[in-house]
N, CA, C and O atoms as a GROMACS GRO file, in nm:
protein
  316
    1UNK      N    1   6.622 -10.208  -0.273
    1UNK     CA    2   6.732 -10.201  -0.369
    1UNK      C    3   6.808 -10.071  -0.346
    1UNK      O    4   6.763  -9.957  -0.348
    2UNK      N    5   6.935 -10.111  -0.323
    2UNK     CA    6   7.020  -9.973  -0.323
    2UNK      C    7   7.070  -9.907  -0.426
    2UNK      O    8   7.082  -9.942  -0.543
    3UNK      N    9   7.097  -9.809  -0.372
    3UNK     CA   10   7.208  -9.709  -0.512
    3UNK      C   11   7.360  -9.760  -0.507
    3UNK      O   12   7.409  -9.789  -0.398
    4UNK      N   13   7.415  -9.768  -0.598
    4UNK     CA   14   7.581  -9.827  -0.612
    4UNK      C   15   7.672  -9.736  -0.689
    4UNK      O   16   7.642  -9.699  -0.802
    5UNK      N   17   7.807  -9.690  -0.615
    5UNK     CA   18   7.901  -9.616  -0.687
    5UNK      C   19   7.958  -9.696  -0.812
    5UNK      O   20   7.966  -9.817  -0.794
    6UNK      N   21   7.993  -9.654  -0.922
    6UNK     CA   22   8.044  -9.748  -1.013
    6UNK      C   23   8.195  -9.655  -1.041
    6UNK      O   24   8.237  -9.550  -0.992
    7UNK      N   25   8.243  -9.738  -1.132
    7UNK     CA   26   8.399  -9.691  -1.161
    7UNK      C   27   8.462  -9.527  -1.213
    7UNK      O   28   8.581  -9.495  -1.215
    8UNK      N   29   8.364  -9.457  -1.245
    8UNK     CA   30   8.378  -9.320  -1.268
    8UNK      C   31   8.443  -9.229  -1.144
    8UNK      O   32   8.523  -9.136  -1.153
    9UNK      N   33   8.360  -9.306  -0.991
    9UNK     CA   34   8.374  -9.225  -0.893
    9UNK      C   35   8.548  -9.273  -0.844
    9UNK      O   36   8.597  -9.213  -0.749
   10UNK      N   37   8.630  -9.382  -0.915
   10UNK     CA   38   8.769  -9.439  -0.892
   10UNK      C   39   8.827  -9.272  -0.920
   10UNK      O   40   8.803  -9.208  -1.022
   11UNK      N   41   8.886  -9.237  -0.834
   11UNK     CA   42   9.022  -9.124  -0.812
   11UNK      C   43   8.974  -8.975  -0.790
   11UNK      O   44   9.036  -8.877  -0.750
   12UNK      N   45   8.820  -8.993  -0.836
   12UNK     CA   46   8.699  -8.888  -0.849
   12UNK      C   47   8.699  -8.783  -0.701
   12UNK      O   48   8.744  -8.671  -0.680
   13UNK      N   49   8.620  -8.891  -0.608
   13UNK     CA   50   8.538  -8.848  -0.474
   13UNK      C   51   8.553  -8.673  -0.461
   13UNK      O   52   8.613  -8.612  -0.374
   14UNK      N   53   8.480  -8.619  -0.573
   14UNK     CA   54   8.409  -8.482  -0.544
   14UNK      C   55   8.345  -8.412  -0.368
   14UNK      O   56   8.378  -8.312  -0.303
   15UNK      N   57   8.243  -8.521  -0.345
   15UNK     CA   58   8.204  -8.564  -0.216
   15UNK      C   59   8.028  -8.502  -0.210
   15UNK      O   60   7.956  -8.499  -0.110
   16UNK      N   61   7.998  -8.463  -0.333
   16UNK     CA   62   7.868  -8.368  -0.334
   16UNK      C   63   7.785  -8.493  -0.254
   16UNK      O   64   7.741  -8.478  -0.140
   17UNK      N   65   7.769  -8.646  -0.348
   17UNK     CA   66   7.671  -8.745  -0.227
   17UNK      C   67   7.694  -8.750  -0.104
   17UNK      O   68   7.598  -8.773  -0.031
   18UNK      N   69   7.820  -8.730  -0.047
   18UNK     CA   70   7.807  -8.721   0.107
   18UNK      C   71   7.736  -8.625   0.147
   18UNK      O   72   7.642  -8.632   0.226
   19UNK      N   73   7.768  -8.554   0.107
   19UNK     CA   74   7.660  -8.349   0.178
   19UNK      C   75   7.546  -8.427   0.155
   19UNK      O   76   7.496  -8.456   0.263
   20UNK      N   77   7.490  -8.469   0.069
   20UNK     CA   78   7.348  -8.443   0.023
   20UNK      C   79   7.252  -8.637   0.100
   20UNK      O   80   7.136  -8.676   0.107
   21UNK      N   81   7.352  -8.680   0.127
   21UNK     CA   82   7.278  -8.794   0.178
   21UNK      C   83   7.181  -8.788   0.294
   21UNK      O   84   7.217  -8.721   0.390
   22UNK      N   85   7.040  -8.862   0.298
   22UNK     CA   86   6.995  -8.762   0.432
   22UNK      C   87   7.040  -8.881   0.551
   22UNK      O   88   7.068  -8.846   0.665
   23UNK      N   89   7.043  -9.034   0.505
   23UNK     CA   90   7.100  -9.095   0.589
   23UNK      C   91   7.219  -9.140   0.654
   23UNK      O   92   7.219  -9.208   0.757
   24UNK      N   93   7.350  -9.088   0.575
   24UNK     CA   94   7.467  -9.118   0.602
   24UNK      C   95   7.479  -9.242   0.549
   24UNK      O   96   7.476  -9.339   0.624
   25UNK      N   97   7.495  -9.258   0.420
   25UNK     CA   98   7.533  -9.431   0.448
   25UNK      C   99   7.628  -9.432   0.292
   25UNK      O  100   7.639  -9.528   0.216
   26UNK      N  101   7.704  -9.262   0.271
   26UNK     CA  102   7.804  -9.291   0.176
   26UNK      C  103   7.929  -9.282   0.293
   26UNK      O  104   7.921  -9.214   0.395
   27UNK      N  105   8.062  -9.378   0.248
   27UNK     CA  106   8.149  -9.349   0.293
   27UNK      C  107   8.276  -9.358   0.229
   27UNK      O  108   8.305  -9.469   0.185
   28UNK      N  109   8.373  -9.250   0.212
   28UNK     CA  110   8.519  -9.237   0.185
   28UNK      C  111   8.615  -9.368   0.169
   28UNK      O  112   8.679  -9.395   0.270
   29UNK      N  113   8.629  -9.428   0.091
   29UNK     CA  114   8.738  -9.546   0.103
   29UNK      C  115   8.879  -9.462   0.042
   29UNK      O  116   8.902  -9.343   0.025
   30UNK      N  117   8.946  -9.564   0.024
   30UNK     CA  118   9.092  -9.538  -0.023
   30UNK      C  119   9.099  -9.429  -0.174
   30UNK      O  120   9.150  -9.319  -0.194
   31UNK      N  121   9.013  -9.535  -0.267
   31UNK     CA  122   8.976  -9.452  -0.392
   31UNK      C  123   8.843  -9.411  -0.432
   31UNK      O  124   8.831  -9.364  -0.546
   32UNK      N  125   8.778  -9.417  -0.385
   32UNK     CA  126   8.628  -9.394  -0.407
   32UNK      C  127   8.551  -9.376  -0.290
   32UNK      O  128   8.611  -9.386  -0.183
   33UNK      N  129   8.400  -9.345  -0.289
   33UNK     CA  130   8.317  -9.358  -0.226
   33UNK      C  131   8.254  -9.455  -0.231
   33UNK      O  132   8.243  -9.496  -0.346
   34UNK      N  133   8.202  -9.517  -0.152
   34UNK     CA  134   8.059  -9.656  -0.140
   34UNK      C  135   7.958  -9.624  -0.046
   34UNK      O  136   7.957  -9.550   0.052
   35UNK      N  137   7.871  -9.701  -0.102
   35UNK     CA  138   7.735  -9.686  -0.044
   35UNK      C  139   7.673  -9.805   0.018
   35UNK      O  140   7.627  -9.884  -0.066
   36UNK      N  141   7.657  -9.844   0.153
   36UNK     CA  142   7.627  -9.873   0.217
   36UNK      C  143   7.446  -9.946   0.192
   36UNK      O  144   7.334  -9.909   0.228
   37UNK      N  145   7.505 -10.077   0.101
   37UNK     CA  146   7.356 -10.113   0.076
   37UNK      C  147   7.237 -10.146   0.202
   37UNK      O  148   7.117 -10.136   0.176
   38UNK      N  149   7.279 -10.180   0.322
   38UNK     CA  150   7.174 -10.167   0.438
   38UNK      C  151   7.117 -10.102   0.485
   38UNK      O  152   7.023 -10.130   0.559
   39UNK      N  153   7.160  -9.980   0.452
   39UNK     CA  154   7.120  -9.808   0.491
   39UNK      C  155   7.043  -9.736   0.398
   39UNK      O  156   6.956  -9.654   0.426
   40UNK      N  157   7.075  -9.766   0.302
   40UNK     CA  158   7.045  -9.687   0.164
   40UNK      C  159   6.921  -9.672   0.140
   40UNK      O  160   6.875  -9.785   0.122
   41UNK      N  161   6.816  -9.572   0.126
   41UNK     CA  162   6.682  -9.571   0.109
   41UNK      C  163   6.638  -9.558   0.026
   41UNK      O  164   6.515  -9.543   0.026
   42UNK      N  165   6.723  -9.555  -0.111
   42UNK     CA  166   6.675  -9.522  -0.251
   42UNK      C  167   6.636  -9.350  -0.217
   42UNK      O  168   6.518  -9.317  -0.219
   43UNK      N  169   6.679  -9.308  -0.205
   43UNK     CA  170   6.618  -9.141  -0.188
   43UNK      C  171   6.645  -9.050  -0.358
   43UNK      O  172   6.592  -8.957  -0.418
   44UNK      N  173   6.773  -9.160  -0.384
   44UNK     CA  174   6.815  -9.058  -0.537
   44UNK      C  175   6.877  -8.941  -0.524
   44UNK      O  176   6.900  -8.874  -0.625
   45UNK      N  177   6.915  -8.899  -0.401
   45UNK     CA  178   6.961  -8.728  -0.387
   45UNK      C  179   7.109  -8.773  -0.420
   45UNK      O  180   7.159  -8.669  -0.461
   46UNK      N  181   7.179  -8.844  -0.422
   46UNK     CA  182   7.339  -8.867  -0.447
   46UNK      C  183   7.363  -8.905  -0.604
   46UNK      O  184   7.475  -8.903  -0.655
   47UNK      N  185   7.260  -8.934  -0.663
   47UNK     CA  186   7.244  -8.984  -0.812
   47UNK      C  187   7.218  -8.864  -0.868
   47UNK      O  188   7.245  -8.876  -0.987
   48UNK      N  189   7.173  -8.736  -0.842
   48UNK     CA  190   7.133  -8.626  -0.874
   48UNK      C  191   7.220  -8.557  -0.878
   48UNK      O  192   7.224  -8.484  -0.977
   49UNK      N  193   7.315  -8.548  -0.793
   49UNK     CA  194   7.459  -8.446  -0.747
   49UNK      C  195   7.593  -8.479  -0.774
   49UNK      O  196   7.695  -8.414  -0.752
   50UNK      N  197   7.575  -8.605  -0.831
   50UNK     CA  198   7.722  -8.683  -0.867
   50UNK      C  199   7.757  -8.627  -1.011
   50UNK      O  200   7.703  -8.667  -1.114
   51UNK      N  201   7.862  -8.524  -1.005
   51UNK     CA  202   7.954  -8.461  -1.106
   51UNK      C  203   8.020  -8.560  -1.235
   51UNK      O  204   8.031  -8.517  -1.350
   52UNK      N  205   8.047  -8.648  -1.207
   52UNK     CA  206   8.094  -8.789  -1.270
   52UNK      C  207   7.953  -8.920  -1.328
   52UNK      O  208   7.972  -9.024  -1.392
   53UNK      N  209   7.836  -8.872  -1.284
   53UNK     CA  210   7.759  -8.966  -1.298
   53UNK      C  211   7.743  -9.123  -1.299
   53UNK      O  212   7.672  -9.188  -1.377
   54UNK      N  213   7.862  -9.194  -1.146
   54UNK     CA  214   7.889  -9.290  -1.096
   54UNK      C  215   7.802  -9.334  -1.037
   54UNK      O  216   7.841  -9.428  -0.968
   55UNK      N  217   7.678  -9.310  -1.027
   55UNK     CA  218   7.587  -9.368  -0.937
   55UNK      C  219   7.435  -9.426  -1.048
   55UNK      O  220   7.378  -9.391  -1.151
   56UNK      N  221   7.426  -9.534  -0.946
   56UNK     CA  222   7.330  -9.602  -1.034
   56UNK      C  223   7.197  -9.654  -0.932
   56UNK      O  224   7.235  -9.655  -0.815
   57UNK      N  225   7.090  -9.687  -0.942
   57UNK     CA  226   7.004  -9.806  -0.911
   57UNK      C  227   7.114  -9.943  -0.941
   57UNK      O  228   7.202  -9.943  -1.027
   58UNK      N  229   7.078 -10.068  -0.836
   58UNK     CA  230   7.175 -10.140  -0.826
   58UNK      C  231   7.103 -10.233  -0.993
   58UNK      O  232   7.158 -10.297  -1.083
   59UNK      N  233   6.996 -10.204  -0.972
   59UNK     CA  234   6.918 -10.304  -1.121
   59UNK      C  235   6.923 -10.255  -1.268
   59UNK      O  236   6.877 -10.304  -1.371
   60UNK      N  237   7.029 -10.088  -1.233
   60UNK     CA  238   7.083 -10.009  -1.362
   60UNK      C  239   7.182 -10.002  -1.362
   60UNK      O  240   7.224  -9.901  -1.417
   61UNK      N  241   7.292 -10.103  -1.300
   61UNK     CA  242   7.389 -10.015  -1.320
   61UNK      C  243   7.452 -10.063  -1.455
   61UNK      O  244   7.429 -10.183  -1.475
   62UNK      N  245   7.502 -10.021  -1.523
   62UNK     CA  246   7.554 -10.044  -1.652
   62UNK      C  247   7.615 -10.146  -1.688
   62UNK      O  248   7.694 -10.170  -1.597
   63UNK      N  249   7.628 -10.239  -1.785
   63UNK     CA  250   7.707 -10.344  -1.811
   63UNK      C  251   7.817 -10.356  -1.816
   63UNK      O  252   7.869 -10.320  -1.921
   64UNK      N  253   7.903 -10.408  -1.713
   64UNK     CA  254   8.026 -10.416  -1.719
   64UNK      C  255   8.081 -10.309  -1.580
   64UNK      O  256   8.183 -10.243  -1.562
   65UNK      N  257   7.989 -10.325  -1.521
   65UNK     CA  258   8.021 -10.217  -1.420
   65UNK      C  259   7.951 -10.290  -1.270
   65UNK      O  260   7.934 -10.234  -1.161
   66UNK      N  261   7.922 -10.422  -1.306
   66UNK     CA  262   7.842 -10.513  -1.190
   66UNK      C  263   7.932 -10.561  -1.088
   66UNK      O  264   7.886 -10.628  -0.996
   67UNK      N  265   8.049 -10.536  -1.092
   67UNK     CA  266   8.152 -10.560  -0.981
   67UNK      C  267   8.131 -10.518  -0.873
   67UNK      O  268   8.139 -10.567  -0.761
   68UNK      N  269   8.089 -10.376  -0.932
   68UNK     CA  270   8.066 -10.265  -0.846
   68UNK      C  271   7.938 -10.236  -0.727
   68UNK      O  272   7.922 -10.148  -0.643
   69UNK      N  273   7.858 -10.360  -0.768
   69UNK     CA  274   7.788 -10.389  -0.669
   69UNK      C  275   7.817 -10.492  -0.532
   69UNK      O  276   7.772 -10.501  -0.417
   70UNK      N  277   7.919 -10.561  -0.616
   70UNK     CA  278   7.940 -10.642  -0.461
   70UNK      C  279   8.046 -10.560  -0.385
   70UNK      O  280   8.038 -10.553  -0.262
   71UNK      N  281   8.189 -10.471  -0.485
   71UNK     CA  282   8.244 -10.406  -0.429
   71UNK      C  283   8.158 -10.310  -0.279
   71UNK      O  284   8.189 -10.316  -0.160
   72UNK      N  285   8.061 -10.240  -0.334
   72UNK     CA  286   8.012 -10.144  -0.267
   72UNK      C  287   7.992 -10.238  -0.072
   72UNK      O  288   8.034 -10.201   0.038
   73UNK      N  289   7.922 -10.345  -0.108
   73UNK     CA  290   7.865 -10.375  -0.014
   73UNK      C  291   7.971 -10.470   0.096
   73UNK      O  292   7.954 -10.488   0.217
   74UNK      N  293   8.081 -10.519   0.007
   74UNK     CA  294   8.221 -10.570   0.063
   74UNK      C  295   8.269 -10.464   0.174
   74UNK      O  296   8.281 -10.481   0.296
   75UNK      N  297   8.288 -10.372   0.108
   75UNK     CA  298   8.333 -10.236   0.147
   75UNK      C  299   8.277 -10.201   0.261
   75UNK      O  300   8.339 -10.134   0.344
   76UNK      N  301   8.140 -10.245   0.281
   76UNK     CA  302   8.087 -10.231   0.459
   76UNK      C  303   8.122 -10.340   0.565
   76UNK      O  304   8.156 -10.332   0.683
   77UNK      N  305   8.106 -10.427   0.497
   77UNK     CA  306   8.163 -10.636   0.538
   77UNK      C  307   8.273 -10.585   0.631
   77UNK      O  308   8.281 -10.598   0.753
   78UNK      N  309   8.363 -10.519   0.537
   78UNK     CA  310   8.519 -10.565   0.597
   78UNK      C  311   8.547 -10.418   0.662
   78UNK      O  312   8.663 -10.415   0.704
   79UNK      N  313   8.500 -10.333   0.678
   79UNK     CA  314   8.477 -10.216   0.769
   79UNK      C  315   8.461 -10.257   0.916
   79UNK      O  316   8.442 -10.172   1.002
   0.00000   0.00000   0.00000
């Protein structure tokens, strides 16, 4: 199970989860960051450092914010 950016990180991208990822698998889109559910190791270090508190477990992420899981993983698809 991966970690997922949710709508906080929209216009946000601080970028602290990129520094701190040990695998690389956040990346820069247009308005946000996403996370790369194939890569993702659950490590938690980007859920820890996120200024905006946009990041979730994909089985927490908040109600009304579940878009944001297929967004994330679209976001590698069409890459």
């Amino acid at each position: 199970m991966a970690f997922v950016i949710t709508s906080p990180c929209i216009n946000e991208k601080s970028g602290e989860c990129v520094e701190v990822c040990p695998v690389d698998c956040i990346e820069e889109g247009k308005d946000m960051f996403y996370i790369d559910p194939d890569i993702c190791i659950d490590c938690g270090a980007c859920e820890a450092v996120c200024p905006v508190e946009a990041i979730y477990m994909e089985d927490e992420v908040p109600e009304g914010e579940e878009k944001f899981i297929n967004l994330n993983a679209r976001f590698f698809e069409e890459s």
